[in-house]
Each structure stands twice: as C-alpha cells, then as structure tokens.
VEXDREN-2710 file (C-alpha; in Angstrom, 1 decimal):
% VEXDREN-2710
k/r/px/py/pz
1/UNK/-28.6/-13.8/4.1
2/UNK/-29.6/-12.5/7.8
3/UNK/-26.9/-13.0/10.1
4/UNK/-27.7/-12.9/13.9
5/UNK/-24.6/-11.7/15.7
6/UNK/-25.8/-12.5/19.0
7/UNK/-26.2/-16.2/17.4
8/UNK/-22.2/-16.2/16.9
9/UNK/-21.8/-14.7/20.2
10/UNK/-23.5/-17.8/21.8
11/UNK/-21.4/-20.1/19.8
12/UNK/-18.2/-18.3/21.0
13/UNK/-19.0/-18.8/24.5
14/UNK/-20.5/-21.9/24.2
15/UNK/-19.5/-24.9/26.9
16/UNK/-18.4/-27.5/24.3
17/UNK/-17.1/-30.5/26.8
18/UNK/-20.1/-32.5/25.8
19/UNK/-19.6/-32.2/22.3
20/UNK/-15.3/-32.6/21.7
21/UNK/-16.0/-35.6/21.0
22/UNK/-17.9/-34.8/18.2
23/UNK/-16.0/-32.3/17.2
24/UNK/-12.7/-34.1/17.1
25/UNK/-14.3/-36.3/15.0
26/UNK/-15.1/-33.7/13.0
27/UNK/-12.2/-32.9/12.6
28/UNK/-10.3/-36.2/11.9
29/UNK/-12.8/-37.1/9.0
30/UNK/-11.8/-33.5/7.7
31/UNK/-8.0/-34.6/7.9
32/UNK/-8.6/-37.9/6.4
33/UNK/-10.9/-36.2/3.9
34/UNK/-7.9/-33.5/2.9
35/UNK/-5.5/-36.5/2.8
36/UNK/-8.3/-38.3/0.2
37/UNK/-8.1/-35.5/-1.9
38/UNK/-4.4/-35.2/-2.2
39/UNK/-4.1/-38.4/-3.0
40/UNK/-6.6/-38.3/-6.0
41/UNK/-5.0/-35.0/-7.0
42/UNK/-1.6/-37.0/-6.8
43/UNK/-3.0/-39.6/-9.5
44/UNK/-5.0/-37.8/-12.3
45/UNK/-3.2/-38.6/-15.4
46/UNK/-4.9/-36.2/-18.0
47/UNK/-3.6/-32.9/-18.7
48/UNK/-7.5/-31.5/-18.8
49/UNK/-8.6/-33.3/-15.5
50/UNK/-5.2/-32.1/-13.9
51/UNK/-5.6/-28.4/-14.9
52/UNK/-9.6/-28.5/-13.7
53/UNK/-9.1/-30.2/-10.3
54/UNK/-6.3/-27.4/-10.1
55/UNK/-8.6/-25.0/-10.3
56/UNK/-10.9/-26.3/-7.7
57/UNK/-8.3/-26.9/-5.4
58/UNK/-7.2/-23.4/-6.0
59/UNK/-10.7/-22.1/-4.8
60/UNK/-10.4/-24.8/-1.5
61/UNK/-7.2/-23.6/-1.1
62/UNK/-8.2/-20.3/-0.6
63/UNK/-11.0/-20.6/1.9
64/UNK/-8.5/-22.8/3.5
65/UNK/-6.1/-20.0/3.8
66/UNK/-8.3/-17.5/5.2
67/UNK/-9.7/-19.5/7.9
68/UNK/-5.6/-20.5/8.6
69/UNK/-4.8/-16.6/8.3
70/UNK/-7.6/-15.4/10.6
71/UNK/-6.9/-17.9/13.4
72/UNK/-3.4/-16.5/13.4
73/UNK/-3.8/-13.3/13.0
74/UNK/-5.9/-13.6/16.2
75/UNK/-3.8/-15.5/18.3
76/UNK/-0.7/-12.7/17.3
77/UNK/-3.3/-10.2/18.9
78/UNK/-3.7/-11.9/21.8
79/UNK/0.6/-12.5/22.4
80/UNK/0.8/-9.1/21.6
81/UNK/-1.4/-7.7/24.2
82/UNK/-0.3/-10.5/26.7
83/UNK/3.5/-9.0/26.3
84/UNK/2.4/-5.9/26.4
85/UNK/0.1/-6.1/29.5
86/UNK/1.1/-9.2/31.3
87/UNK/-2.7/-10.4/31.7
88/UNK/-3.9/-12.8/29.3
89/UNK/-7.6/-11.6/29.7
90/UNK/-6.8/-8.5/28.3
91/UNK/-7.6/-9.7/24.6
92/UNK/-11.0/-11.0/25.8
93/UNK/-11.9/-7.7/27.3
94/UNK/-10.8/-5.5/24.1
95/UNK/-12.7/-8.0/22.0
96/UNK/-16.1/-7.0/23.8
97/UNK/-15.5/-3.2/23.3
98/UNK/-14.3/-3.1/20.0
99/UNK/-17.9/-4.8/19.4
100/UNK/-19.8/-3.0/21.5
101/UNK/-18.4/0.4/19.9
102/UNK/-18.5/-1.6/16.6
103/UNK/-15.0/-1.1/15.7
104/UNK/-12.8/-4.1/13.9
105/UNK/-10.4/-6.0/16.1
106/UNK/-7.7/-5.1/14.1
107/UNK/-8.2/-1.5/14.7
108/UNK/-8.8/-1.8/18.1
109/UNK/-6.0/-3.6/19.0
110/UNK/-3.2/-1.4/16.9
111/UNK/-4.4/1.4/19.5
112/UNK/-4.4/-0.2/22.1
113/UNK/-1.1/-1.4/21.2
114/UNK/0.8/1.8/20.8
115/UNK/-1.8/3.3/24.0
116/UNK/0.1/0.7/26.1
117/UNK/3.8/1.6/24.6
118/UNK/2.8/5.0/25.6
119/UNK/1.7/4.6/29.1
120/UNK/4.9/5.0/30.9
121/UNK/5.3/7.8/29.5
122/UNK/2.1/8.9/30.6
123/UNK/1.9/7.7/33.8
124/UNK/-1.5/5.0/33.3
125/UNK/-2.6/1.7/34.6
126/UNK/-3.8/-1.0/32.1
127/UNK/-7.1/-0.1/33.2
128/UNK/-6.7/3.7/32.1
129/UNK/-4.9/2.5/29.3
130/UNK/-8.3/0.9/28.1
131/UNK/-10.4/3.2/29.3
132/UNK/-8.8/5.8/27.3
133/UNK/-8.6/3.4/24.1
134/UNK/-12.5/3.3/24.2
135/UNK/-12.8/7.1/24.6
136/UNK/-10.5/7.8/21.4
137/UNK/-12.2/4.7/19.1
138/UNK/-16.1/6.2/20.8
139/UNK/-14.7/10.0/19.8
140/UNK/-14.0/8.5/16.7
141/UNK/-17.1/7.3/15.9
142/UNK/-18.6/10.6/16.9
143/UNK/-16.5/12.2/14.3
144/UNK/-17.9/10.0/11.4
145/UNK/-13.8/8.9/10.5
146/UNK/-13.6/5.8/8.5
147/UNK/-11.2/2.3/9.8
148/UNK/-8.5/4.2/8.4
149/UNK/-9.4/7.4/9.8
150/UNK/-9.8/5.9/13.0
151/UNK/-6.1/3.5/12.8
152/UNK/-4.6/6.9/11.6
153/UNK/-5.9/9.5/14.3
154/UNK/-5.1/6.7/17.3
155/UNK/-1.8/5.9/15.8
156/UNK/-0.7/9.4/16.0
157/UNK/-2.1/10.1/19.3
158/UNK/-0.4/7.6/20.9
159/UNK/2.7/8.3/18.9
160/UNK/1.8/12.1/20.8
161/UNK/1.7/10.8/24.0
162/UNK/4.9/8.5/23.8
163/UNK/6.9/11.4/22.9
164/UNK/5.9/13.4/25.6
165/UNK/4.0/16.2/23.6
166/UNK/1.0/16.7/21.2
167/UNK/2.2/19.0/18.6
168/UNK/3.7/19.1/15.2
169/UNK/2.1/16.5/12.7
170/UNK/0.8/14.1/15.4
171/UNK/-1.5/17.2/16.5
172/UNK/-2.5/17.8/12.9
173/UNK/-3.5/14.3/12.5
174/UNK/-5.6/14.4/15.4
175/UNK/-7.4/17.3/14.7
176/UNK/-8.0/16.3/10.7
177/UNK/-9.1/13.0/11.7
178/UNK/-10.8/13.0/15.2
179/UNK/-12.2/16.4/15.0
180/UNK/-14.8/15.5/17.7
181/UNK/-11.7/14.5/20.0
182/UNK/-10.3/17.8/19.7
183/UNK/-13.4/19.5/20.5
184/UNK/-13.7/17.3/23.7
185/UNK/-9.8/18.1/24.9
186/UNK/-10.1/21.9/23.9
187/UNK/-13.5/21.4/26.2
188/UNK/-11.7/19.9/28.8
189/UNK/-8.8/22.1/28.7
190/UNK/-11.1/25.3/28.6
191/UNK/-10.0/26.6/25.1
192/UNK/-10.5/26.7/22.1
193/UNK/-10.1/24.1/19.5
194/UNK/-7.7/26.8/17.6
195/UNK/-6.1/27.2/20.5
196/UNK/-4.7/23.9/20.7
197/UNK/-2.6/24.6/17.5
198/UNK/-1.0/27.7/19.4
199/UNK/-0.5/25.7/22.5
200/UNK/0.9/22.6/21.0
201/UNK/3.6/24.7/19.0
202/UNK/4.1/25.7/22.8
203/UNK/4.8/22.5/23.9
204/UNK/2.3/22.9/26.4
205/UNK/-0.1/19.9/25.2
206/UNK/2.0/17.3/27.4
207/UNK/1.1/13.5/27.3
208/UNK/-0.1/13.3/31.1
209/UNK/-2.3/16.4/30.8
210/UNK/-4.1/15.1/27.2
211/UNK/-5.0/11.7/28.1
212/UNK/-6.1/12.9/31.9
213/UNK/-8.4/15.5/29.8
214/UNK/-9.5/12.8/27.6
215/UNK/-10.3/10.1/30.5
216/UNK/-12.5/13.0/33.0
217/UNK/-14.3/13.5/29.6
218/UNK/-15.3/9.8/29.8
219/UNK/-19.1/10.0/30.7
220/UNK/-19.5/12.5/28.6
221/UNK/-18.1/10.8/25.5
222/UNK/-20.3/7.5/26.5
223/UNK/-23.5/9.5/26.7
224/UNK/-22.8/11.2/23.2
225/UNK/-22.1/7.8/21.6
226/UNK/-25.2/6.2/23.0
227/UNK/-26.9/9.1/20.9
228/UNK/-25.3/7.6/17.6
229/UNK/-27.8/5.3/15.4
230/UNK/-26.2/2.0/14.7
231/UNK/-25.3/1.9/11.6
232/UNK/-24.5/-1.1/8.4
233/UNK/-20.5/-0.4/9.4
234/UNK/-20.7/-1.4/13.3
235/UNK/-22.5/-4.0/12.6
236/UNK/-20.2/-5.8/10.0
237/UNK/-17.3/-4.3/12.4
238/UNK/-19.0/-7.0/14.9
239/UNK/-19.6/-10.0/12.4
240/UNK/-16.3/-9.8/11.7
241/UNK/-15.2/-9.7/15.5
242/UNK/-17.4/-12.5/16.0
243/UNK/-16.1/-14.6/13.3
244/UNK/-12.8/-13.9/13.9
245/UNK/-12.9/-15.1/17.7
246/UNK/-15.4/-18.2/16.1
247/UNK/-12.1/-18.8/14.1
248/UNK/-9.5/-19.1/16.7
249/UNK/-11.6/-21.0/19.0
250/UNK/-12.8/-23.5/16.7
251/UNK/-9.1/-23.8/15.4
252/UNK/-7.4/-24.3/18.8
253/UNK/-10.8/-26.5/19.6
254/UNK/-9.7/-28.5/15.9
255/UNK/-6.4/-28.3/15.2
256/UNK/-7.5/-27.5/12.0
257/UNK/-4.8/-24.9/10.6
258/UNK/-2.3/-28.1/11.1
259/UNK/-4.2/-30.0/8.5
260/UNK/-5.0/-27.1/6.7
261/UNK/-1.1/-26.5/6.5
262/UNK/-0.6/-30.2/5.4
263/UNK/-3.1/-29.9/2.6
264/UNK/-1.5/-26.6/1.2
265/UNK/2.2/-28.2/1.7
266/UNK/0.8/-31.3/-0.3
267/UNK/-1.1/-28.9/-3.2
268/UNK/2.1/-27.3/-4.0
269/UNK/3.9/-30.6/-4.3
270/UNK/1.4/-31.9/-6.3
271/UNK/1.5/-28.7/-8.3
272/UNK/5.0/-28.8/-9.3
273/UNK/5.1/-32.4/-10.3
274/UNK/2.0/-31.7/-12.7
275/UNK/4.2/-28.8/-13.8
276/UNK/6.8/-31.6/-14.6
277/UNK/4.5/-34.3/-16.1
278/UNK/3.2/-31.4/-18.4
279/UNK/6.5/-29.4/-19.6
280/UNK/8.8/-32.2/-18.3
281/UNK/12.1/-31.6/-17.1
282/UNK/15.0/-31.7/-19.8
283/UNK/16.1/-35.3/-20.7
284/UNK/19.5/-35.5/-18.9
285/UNK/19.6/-32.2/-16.5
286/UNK/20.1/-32.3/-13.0
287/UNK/16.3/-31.4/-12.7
288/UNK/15.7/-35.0/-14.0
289/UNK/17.9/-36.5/-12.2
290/UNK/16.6/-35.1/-8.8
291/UNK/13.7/-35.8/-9.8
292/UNK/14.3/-39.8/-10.7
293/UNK/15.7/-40.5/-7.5
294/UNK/12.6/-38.1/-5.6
295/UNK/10.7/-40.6/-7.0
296/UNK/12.0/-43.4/-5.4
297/UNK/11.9/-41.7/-2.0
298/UNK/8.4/-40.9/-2.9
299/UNK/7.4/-44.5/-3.8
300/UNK/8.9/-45.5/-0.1
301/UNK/6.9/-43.4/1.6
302/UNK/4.0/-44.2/0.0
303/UNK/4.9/-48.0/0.5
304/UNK/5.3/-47.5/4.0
305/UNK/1.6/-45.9/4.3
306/UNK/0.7/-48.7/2.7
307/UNK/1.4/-51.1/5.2
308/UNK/-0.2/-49.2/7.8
309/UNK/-3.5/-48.7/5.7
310/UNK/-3.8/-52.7/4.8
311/UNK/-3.6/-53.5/8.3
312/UNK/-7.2/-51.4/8.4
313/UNK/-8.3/-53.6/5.6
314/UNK/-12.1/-53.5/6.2
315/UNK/-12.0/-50.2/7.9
316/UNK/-14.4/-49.1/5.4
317/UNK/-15.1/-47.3/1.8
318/UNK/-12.7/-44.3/2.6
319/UNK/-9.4/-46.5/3.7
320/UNK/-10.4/-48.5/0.8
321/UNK/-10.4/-46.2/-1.9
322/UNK/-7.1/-44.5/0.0
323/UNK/-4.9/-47.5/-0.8
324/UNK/-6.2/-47.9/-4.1
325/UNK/-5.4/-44.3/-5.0
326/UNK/-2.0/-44.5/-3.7
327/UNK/-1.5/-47.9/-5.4
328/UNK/-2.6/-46.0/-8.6
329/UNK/-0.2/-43.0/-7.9
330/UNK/2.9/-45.5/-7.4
331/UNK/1.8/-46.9/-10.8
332/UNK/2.1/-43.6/-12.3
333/UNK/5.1/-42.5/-10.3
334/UNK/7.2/-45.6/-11.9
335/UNK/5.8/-45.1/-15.3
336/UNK/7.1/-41.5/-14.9
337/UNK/10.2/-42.5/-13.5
338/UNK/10.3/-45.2/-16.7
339/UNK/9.7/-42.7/-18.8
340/UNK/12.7/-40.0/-17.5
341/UNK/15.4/-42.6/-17.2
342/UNK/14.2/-44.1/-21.5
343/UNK/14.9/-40.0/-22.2
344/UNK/17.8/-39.4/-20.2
345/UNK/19.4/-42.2/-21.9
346/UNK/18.2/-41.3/-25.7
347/UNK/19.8/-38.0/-24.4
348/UNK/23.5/-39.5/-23.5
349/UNK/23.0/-41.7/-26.9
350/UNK/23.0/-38.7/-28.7
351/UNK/25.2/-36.2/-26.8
352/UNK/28.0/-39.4/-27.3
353/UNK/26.9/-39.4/-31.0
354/UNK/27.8/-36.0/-31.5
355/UNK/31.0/-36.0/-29.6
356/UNK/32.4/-38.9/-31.9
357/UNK/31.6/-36.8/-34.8
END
C-alpha cells in the first residue's frame, strides 16, 4: 500500500472545529460499541465460542493497546521536554526535524533529552541546544549509523559534555559510531581525527569547546546532508512520526485511550471468570466463596444499568440488544452462582461425613 506522508501531515494540522462534532460521535458509538462487546463476551456460555471470541478479542485487544501505548508514549515526550525546557512548543518543533532529517521521535527526543541535561554544563540556550541536536542526528546520517547507532553515539556525547570532557569511552563511542562527526570536530578543531584520541586522554576536549565546534560546523553539516538521497529508512522514520503525532491528537481529540482502558479492564474480568466457569474454583474454598458473593455485587451493578438503559426503551437496535445481553448475562451469573453454592454444600456434606467417621 502507497502511503502519502504529506497526506498525514495535513491531517495532523488539520482545523477540526467543524467536524468535533462528528468526531465525538465517533467516538461515543466506539464506546458504546466496546461496551456491546463486553457485554456479549460476558454471556457466551460454550466453552468453544468462549475460547474463539477470546481469541478475537485478543487480536482487538492488541491494536487497542498500541494505539493506547503510542498516544502515551507521545504525550511522556512532550512532559519531558516541557520540564526540561519550560516551553511547551518545544515538542512540536523537534517533531518537524526529526522528520525532516528522517530520524524516529523516539530517537530524537532521547538526544535531545540528555543535550538539554547537558547544557549547563555547556553553557547553551534551548535554541543551541537544538541546533546542535540536529547537527549530531544530520552527522549521523552522514555516517550511515543505524537508530541504535545514532541513540548510542548521541547518548554518549551528551553524557561527554555533561561531564565536562570528551574522553575515555564516551569519545570511543563517538568516534565508532559517528565517524563523520569526528571528522567534522577534528575539522573544526584543526587536527586530526587521531588526534582527538591523544587530546581527549588530555583532557583537552572540554564540553564548551566540542559543541561550539560542532554548532560553527552547522552550514556545513546542512549542505552535506542535503547531498544524501532519501532513502526507504527516512521515510518510514517519518510515517511513523506522523502516525505517532496522528495518534495523540486524535486520542486527546477522542478520549479514546479511556475507553480503550475500560474495554481491556473489562476483557480481563471477563477472562478470569471464563477461567472459572471452565476449571471452576474448588467446591468450598475461599475462591468460591469470593466469588458467590462477587456475583451478587456483579448482578447489582448490572441491575442498576438496567434501569438506566430501560428508561431509553426505543432508543434503538443497539440499547436494545444491550439490555438483553445483560439480562442474559444475570441469567447466567445466577445459574453460576446456583451452581457454586449446590457444590459448596455437596462439599460440607461430605467433609461432615468424613469427620463422623
């Protein structure tokens, strides 16, 4: 399948006030939907039905997750660099480099990160701070190192430059990993890349003069990287930037990790008392007796939705198929009930039976 990226771009900045509406709507059908579903998964009797719908849920479940996880994971970014930076735009403005170099958020933003730790140290502004972020992820590139390569080389660097000094296993890193930003600083420096070694076990490569060398060497590093041919990698680097950032804004649009939350919390519930009505707790234990009187609390609670629903009586084919699904499920809640309290009495008979022999 051909994904335009610029296509997800436009939906990212996209002025959705005439459409929340729409979209809200959206997203209660999807909650009443979810709460469909539970409910049926709640009342399927047979052990072969139970086990498939399982298995279908599973596979929701986890689609479900991801979209929760990524719309997360994005909004911790964004704290993260608010805290670190005091400006909330600062997130927006790392998410259009890392795609324009074609580098993933996530790496982007550990850099930065640890660049912005490192900065009193080092004497920078924010803005320096991301300029030099987009000369080490543009260097690199240039260099041909991998994500990992990349999250490596910066991590050390900035670790470097915290400290007060490049040298020891930080300088080694650099060098193995961002060989063209050696070249660049030993340019900049007037020296030799081999020279850097000697001068680092010096303690001559301080933080203040590596990332001034390093930000003077910014036009140079921009020209070089608008040499590069795109390549396959950028451009699922920013597909995935742009889905990501779809994500979270479609989530805080939605609301839809809340439901999503609800349906897993539900699932699980659901999951364990199949587990039950399968194996079935021991006639007598504790585990049947917690579960005898969860049962009652359970029937309440779906008693009380009751009410509400039968007040919507005519509020069409979905409200009436909900109340008769969780009619059916407090059916089969009592029967299971019935069925724990006949065993856990059979189990007393006998327990009394073999104490009077």
């Amino acid at each position: 399948m051909t994904v335009d990226v610029g296509v997800l771009r436009a939906i990212l900045t996209l002025d959705t006030g005439p459409y929340r509406r729409e979209l809200r709507g959206i997203a209660a059908r999807t909650r009443a939907d979810v709460a469909a579903l539970v409910s049926e998964f709640r009342s399927l009797r047979s052990t072969v039905q139970s086990v498939m719908a399982a298995l279908a849920v599973r596979e929701v479940a986890r689609f479900l997750t991801d979209v929760a996880e990524t719309a997360s994971r994005v909004r911790l970014l964004q704290a993260r660099l608010e805290e670190l930076s005091g400006s909330p735009q600062l997130f927006a403005r790392l998410a259009e480099s890392a795609s324009r170099l074609g580098v993933d958020l996530g790496s982007a933003a550990q850099a930065l990160n640890r660049f912005l730790i490192a900065r009193r140290e080092i004497g920078l502004t924010t803005d320096e701070v991301v300029r030099l972020n987009e000369v080490v992820l543009m260097l690199g590139r240039i260099s041909g190192a991998s994500s990992q390569e990349l999250a490596a080389g910066a991590m050390q660097l900035a670790q470097a430059l915290a400290s007060g000094r490049l040298q020891g296993d930080e300088l080694r890193s650099v060098l193995e990993n961002l060989p063209a930003l050696a070249r660049v600083l030993a340019d900049e420096l007037g020296v030799g890349v081999g020279q850097l070694r000697e001068m680092g076990a010096q303690g001559q490569l301080t933080g203040q003069m590596v990332a001034q060398a390093l930000l003077r060497a910014t036009d140079r590093v921009e020209a070089r990287f608008a040499q590069l041919p795109k390549t396959f990698d950028q451009a699922t680097a920013r597909l995935q930037n742009s889905w990501e950032r779809f994500v979270e804004a479609l989530d805080r649009e939605l609301k839809l990790s809340d439901t999503f939350t609800f349906f897993t919390e539900e699932i699980a519930k659901a999951l364990d008392r199949l587990r039950i009505s399968i194996a079935g707790p021991e006639p007598g234990s504790p585990e049947a007796a917690q579960r005898i009187v969860e049962i009652d609390r359970e029937i309440l609670d779906i008693e009380r939705r009751l009410v509400g629903l039968r007040r919507q009586r005519g509020g069409g084919p979905l409200v009436e198929r909900t109340i008769a699904n969780l009619e059916r499920q407090i059916e089969n809640l009592r029967a299971e009930q019935r069925a724990l309290l006949e065993a856990s009495r059979e189990a007393a008979r006998r327990a009394g039976s073999k104490d009077g022999t």
